[in-house]
Backbone bond lengths (Angstrom), bond angles and torsions (degrees), N, CA, C in turn:
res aa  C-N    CA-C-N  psi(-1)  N-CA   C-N-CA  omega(-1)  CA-C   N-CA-C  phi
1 X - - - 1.465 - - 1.520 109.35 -
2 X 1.129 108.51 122.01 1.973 105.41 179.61 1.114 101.37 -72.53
3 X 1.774 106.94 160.99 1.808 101.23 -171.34 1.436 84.63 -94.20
4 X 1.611 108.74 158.18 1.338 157.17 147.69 1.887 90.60 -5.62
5 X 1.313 125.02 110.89 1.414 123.74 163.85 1.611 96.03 -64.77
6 X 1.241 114.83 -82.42 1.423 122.44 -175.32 1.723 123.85 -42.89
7 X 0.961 97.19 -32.86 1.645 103.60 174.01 1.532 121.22 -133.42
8 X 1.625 102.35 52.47 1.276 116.62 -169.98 1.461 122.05 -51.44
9 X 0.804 123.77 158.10 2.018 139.96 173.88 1.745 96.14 -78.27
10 X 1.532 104.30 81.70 1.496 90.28 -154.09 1.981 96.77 -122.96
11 X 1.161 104.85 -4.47 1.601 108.88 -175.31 1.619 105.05 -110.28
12 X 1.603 94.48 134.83 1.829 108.63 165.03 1.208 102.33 -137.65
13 X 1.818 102.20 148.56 1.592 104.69 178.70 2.077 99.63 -43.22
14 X 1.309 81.70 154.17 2.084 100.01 173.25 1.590 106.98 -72.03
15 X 1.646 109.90 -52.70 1.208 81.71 171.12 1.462 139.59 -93.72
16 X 1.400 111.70 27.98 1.402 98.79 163.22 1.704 98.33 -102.29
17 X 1.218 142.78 17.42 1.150 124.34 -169.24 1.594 108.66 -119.97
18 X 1.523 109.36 157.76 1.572 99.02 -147.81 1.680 130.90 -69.10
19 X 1.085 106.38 157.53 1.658 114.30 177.78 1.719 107.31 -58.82
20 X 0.829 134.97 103.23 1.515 125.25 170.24 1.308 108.62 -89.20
21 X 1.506 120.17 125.06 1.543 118.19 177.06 1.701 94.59 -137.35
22 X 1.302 136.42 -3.03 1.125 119.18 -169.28 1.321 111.44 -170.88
23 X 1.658 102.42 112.60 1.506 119.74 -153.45 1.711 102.90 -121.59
24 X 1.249 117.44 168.43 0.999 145.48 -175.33 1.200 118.85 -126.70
25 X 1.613 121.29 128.31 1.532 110.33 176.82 1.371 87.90 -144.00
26 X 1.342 98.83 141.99 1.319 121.84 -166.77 2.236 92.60 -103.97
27 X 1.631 92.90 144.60 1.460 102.87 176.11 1.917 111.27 41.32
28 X 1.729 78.70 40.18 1.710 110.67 157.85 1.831 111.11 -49.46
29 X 1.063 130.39 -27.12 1.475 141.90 -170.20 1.642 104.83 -82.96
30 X 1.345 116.46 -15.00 1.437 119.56 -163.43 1.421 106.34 -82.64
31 X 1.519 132.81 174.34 1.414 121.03 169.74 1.584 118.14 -78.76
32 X 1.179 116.19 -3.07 1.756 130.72 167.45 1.344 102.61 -73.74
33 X 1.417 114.94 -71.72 1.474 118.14 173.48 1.193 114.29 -51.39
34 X 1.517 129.88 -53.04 1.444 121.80 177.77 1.876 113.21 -23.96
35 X 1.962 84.46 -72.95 1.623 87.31 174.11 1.299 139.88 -52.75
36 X 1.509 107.58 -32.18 1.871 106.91 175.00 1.528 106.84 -89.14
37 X 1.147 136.15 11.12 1.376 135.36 148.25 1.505 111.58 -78.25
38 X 1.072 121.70 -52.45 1.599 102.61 -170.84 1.855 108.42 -79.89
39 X 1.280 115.33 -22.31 1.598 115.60 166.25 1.850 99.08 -50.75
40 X 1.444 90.85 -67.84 1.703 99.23 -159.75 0.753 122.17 -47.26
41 X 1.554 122.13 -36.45 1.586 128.06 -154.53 1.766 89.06 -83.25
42 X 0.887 124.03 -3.28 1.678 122.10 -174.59 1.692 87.34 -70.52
43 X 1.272 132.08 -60.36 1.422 131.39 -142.81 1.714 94.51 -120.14
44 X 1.326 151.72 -65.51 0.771 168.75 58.94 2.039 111.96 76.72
45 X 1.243 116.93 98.54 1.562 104.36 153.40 1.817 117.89 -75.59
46 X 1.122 109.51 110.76 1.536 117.48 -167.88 1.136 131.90 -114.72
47 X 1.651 118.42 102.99 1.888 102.00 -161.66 2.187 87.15 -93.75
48 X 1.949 86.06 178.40 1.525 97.20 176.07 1.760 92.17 -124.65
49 X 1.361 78.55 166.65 1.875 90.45 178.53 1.697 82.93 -148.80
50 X 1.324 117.38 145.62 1.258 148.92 -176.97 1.546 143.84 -155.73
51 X 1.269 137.81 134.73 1.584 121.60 -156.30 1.812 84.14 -81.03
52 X 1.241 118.65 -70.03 1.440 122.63 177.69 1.507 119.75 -46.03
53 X 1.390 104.03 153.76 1.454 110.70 -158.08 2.036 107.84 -65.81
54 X 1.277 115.89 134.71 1.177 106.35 177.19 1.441 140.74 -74.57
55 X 1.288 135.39 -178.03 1.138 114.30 171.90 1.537 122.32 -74.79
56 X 1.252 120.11 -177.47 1.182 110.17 174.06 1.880 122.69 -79.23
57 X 1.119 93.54 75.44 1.994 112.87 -163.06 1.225 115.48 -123.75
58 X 1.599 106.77 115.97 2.310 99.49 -175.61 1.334 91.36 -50.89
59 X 1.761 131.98 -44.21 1.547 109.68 -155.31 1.543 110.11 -89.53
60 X 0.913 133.63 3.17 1.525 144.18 157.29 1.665 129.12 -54.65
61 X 1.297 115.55 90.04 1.680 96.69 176.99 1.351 100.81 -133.48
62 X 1.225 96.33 158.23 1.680 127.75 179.02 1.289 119.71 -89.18
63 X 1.473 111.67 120.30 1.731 118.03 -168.64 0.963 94.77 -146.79
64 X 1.611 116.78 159.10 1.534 120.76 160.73 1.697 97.53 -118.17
65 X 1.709 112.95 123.95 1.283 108.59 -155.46 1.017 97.90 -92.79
66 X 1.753 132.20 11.59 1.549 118.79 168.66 1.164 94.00 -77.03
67 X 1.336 147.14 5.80 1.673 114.07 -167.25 2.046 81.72 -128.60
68 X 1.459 106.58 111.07 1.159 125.69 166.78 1.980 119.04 -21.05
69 X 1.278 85.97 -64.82 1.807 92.24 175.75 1.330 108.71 -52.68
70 X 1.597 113.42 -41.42 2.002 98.56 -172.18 1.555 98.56 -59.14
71 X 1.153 122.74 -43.53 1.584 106.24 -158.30 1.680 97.50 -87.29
72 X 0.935 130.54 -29.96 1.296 115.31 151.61 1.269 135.96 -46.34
73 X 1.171 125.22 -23.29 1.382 136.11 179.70 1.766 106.64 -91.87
74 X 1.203 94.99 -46.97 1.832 99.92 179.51 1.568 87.55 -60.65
75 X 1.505 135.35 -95.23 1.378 113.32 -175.55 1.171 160.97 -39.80
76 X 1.711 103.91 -5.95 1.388 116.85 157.45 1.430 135.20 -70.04
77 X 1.684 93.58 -28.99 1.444 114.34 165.28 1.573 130.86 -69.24
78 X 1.151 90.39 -29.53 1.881 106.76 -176.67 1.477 109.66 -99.40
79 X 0.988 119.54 -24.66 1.596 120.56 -160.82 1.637 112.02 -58.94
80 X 0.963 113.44 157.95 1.427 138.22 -50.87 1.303 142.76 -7.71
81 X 1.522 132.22 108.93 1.183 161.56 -172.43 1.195 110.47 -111.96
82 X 2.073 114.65 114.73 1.533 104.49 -170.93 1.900 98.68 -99.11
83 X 1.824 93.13 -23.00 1.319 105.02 -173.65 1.258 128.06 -153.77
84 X 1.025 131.80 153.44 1.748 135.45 -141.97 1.843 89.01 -132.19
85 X 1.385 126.06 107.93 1.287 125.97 154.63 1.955 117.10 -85.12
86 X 1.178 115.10 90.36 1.138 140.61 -155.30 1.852 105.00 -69.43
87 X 1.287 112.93 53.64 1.844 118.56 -174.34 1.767 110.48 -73.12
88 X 1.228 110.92 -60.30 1.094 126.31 -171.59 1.368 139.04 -28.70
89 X 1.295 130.59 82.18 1.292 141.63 -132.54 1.524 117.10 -152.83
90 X 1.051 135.09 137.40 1.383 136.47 87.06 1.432 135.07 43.02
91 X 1.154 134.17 -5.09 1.588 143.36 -127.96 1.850 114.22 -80.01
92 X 1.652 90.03 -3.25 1.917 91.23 179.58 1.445 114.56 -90.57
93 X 0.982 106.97 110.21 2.035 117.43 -173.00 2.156 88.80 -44.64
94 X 1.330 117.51 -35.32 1.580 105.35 -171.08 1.633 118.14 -107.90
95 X 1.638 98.63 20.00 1.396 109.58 162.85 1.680 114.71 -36.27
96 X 1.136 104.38 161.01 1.820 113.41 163.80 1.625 98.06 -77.01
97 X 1.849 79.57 149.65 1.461 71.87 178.42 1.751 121.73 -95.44
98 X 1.703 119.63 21.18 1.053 147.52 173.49 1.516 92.19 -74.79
99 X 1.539 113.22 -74.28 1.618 108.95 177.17 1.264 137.54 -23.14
100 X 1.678 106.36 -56.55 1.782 149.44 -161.40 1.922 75.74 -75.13
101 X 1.281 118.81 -83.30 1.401 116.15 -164.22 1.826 125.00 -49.48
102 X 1.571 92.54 -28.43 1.759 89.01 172.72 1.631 107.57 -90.83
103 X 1.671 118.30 -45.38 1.471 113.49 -168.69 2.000 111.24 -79.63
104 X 1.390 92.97 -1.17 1.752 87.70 -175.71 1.664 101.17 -132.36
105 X 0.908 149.00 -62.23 1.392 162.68 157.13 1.397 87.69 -13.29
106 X 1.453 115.54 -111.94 1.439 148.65 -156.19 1.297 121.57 -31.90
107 X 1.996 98.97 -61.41 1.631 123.25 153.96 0.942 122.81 -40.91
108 X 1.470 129.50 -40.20 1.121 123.50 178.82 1.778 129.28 -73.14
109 X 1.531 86.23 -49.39 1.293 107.30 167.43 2.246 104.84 -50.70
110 X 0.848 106.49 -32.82 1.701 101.94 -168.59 1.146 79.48 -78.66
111 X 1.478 137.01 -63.39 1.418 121.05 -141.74 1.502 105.25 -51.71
112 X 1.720 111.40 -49.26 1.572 113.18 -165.87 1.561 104.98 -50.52
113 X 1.840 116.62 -40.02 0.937 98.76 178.09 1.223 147.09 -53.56
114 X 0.970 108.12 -36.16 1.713 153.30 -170.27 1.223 95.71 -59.63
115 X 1.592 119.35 -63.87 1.881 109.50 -165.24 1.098 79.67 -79.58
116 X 1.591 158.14 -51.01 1.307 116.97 -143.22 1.384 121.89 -65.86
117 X 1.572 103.66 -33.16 1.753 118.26 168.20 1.551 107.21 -42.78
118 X 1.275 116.29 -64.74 1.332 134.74 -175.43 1.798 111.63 -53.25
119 X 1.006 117.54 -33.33 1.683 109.51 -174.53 1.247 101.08 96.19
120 X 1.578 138.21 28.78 1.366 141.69 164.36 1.180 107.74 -53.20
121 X 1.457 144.71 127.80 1.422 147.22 168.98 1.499 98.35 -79.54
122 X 1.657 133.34 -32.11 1.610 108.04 -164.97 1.511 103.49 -168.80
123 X 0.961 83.69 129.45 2.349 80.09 171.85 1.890 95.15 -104.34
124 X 1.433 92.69 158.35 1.504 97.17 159.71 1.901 93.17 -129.94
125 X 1.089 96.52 132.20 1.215 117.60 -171.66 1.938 114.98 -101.55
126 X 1.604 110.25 95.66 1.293 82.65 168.54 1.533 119.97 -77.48
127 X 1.521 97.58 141.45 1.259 106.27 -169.85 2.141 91.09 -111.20
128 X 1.482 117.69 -155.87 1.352 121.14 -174.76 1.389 122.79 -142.36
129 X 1.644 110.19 146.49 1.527 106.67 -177.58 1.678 88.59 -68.16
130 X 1.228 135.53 -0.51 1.185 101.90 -170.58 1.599 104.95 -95.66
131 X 1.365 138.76 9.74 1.184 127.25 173.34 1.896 125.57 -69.76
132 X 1.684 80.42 4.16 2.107 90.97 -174.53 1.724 89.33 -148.26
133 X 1.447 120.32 38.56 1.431 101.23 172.15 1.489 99.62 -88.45
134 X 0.897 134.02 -17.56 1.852 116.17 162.49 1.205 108.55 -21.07
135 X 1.420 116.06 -65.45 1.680 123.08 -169.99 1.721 112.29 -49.60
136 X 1.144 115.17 -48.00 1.612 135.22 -176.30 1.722 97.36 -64.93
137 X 1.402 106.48 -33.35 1.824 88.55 -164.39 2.183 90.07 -87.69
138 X 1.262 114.10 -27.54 1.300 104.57 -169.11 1.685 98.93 -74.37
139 X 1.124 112.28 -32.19 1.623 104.64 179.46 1.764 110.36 -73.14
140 X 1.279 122.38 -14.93 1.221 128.25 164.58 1.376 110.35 -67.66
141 X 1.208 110.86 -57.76 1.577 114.72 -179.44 1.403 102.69 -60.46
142 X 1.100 135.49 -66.86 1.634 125.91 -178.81 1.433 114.25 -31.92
143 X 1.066 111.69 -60.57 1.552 121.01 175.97 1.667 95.60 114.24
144 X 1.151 112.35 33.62 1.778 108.73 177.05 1.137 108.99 -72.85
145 X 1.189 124.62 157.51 1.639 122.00 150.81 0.922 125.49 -67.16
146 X 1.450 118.13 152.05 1.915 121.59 -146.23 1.790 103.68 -89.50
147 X 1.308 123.52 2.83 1.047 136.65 152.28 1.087 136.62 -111.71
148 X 1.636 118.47 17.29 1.570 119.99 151.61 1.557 129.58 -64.23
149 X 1.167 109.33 -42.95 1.271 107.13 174.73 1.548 120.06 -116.73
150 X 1.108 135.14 130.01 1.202 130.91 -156.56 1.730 90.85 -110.38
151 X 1.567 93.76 149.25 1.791 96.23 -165.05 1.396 92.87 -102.35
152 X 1.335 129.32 136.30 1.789 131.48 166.59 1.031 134.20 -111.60
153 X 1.726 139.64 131.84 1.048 134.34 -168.62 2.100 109.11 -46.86
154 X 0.970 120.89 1.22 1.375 128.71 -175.90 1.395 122.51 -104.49
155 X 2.112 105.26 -9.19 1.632 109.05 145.42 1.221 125.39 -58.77
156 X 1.335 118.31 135.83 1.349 114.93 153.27 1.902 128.23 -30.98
157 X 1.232 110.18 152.24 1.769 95.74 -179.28 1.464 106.62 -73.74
158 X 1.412 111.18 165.20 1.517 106.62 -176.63 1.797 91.23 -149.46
159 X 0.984 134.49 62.29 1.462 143.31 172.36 1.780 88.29 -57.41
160 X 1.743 93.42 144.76 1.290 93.94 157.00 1.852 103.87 -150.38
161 X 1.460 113.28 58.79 1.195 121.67 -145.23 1.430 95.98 -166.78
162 X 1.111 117.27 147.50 1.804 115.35 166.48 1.689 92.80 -79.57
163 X 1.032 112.49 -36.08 1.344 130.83 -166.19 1.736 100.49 -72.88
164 X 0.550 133.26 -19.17 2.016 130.44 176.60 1.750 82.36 -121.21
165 X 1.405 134.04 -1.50 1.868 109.29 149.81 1.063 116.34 -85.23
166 X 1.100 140.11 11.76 1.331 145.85 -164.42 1.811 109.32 -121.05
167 X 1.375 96.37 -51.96 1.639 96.36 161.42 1.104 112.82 -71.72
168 X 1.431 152.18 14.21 1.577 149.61 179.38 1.681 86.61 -124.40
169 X 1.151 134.68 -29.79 1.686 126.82 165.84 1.696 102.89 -53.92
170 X 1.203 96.06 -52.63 2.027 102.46 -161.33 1.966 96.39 -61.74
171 X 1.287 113.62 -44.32 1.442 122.33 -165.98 1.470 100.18 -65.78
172 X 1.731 104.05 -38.94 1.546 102.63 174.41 1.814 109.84 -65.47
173 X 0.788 123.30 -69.74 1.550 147.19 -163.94 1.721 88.98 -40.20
174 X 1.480 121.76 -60.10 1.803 132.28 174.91 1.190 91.16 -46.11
175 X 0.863 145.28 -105.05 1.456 137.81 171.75 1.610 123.35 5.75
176 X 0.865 113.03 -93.65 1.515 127.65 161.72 1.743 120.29 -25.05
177 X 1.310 118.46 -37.48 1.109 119.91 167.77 1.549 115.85 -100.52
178 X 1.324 127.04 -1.03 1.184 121.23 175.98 1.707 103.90 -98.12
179 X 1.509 112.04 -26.17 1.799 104.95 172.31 1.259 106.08 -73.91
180 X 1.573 119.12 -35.59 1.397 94.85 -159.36 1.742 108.97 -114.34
181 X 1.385 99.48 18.79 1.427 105.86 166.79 1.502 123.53 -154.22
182 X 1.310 88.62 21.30 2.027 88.70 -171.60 1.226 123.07 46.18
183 X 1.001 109.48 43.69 1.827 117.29 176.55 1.965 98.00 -94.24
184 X 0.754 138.07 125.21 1.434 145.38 -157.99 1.730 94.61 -102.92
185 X 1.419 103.41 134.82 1.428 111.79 178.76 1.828 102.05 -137.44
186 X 1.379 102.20 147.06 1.613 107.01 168.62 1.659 94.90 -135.04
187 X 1.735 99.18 123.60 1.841 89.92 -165.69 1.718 78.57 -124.53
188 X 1.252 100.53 133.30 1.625 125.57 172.28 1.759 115.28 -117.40
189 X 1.501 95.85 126.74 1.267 121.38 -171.05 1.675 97.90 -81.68
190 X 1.209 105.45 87.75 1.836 111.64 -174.70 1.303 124.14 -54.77
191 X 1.394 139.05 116.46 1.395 124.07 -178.53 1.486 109.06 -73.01
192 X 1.545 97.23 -147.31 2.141 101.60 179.28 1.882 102.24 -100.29
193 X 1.595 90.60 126.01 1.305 89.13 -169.39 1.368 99.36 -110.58
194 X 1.022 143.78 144.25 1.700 116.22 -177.08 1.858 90.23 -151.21
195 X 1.098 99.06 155.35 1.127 109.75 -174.91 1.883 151.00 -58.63
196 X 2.022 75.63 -36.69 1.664 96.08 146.20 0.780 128.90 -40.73
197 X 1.526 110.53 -44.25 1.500 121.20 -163.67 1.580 132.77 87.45
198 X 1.298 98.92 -10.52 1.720 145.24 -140.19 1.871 107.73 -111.34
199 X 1.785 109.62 96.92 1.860 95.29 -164.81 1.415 94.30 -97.68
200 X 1.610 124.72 40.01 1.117 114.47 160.17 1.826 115.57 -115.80
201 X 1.019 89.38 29.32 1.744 108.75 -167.84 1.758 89.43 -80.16
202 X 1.373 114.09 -47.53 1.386 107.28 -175.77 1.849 107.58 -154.77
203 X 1.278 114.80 -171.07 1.580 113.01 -178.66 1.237 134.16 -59.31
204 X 1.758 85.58 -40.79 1.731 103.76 -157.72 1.456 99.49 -76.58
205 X 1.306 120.15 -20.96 1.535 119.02 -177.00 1.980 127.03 -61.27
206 X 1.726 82.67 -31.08 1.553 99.88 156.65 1.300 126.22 -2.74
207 X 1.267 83.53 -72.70 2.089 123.43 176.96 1.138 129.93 -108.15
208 X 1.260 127.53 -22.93 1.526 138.40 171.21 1.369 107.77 -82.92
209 X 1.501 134.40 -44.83 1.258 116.57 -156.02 1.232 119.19 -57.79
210 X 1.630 110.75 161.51 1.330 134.28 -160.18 1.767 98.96 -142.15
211 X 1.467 127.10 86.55 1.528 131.22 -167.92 2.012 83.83 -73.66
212 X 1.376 90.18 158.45 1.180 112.84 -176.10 1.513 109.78 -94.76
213 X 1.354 135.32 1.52 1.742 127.04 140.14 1.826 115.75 -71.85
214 X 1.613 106.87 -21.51 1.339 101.05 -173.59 1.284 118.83 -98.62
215 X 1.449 106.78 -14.05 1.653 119.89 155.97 1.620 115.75 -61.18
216 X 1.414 112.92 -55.99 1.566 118.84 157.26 1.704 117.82 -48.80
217 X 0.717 121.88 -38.46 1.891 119.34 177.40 1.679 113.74 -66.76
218 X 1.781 86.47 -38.08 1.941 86.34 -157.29 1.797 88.04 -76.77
219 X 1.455 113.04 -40.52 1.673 98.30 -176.28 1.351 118.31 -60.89
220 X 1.362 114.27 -14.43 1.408 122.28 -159.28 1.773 90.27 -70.92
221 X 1.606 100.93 -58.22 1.329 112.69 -148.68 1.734 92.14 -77.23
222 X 1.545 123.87 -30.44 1.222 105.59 172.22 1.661 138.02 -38.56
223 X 1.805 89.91 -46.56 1.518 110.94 -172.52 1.946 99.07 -68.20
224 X 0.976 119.66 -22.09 1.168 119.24 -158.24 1.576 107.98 -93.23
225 X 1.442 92.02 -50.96 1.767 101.17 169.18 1.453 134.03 -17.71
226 X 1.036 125.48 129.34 1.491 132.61 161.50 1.476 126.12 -64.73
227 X 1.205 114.59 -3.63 1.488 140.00 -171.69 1.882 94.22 -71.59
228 X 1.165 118.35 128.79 1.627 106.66 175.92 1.250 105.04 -111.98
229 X 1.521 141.97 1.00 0.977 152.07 127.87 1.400 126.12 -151.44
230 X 1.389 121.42 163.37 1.332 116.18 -165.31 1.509 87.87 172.89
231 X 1.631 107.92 151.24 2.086 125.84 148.44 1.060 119.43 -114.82
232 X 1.452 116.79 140.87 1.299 123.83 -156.50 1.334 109.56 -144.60
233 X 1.658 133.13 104.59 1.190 122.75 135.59 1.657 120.87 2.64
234 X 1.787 125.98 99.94 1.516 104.74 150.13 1.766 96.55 -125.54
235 X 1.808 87.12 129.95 1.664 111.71 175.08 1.967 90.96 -156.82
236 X 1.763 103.16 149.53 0.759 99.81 161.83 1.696 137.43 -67.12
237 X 1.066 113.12 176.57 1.580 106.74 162.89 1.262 130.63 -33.68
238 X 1.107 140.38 5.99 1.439 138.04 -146.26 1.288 124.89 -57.87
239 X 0.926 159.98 122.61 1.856 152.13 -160.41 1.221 92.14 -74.48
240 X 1.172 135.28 -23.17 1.612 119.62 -155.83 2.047 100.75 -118.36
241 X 1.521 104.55 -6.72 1.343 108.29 179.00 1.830 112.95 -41.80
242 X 1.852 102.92 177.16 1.874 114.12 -173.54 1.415 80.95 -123.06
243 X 1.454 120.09 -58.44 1.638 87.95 -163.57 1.136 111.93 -89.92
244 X 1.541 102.22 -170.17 1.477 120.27 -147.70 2.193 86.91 -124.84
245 X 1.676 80.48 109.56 1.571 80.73 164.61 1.671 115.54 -114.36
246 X 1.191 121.21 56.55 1.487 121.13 172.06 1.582 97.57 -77.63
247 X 1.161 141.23 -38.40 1.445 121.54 -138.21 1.403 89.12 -109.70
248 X 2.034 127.25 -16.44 1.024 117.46 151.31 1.676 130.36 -42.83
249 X 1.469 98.66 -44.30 1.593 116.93 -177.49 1.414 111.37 -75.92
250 X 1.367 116.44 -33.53 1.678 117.24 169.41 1.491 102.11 -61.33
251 X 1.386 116.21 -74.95 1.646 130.18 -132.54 1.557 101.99 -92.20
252 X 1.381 113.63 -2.51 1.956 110.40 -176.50 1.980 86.23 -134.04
253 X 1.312 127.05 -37.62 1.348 114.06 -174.26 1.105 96.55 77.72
254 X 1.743 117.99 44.50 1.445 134.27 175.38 1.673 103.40 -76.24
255 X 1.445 160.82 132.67 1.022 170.29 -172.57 1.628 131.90 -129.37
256 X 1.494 102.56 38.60 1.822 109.93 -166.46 1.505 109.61 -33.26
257 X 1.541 109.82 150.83 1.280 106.94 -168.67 2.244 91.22 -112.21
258 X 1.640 91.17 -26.17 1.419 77.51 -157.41 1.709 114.65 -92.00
259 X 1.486 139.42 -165.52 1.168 129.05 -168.06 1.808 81.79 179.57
260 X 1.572 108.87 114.85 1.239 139.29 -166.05 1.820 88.33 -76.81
261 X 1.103 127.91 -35.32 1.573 126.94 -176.23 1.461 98.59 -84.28
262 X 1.043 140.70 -5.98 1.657 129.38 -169.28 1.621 96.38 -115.19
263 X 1.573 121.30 -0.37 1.079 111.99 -174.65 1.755 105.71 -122.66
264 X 1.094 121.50 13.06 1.475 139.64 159.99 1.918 111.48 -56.25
């Protein structure tokens, strides 16, 4: 019997569950990675893996994770690996879909392989609001307010993107390796993170934004979590937000600090 998606078999005592001291984040070079490197490295020994050349950093290496051996090779070198922060992507909704299939598909698929070879206890996988923006464009078209209906990890997917099919592959695949091998996944439905930092840069941020302390908290608390799998809405507080982060705030003890209307 598969366990319960919605009411997963998702708690173990803390202390029998593992010590994490030394993580991996893949497409460490990105502005996601930027930020959970300088959080992490506070608590955390933390290497990067990246297609583009790295900085000048011993824990920094350069792979292209469609080709199986690079990420095999980056983890042979580092291992022990308690945890895999899963960034590395693809990130243009109008990518090719040649791109989308080698940098999001493929990669992904190696990485899972990869820790399971390796003795990885858990990836957190960013995954995307865009795997249910169907819902967001029909509530646009209605003309509802962006807080009438709250969107839940318990909709159906609604990709309208090669690019949000690819994050519903990775959410599938977390799945798939955590039933049939206990490989532990925490897959987060990413809001708009932008670099400013700033949700007056444009509209959609209104409701989408994702501040860059609450992007740092929710990964924090992911890696830490007792949750052995689960998807999760991450957006800040926003008054005017679609999804629905209660079960973020139950099941990770996620705590947003920011609110896209208080920062107008």
């Amino acid at each position: 019997m598969p366990r319960d998606f919605f009411n997963p078999e998702i708690f173990v005592d803390m202390a029998n569950y593992l010590n994490t001291t030394r993580l991996l984040i893949t497409g460490s070079n990105g502005l996601i990675g930027g930020i959970l490197w300088s959080h992490l490295s506070k608590t955390y020994e933390v290497f990067g893996v990246d297609i583009s050349t790295p900085e000048n950093h011993a824990r920094k290496y350069m792979a292209d994770l469609s080709h199986y051996d690079q990420i095999f090779d980056v983890l042979r070198k580092i291992s022990p690996i308690s945890c895999i922060v899963h960034l590395a992507a693809d990130g243009r909704r109008n990518a090719e879909r040649k791109s989308i299939w080698k940098n999001n598909i493929v990669a992904t698929k190696n990485i899972y392989t990869a820790a399971k070879k390796f003795g990885v206890k858990r990836i957190i996988f960013a995954s995307s609001n865009q795997v249910t923006y169907g819902y967001e464009a029909l509530i646009n078209r209605l003309g509802w307010p962006k807080n009438r209906i709250m969107i839940t990890t318990r909709y159906p997917v609604w990709p309208v993107s090669f690019y949000g099919v690819s994050k519903v592959f990775g959410e599938a695949i977390a799945r798939f390796y955590y039933e049939t091998t206990g490989l532990e996944s925490i897959c987060l439905r990413i809001g708009s993170v932008s670099k400013a930092d700033d949700p007056k840069e444009y509209s959609r941020l209104l409701s989408s934004w994702f501040c860059h302390k609450d992007v740092a908290q929710l990964f924090k608390k992911s890696i830490i979590s007792n949750v052995r799998f689960g998807i999760y809405y991450g957006v800040s507080n926003n008054k005017d937000r679609f999804w629905d982060i209660s079960n973020t705030i139950h099941d990770l003890g996620y705590e947003p600090e920011c609110d896209a209307s208080l920062s107008r």
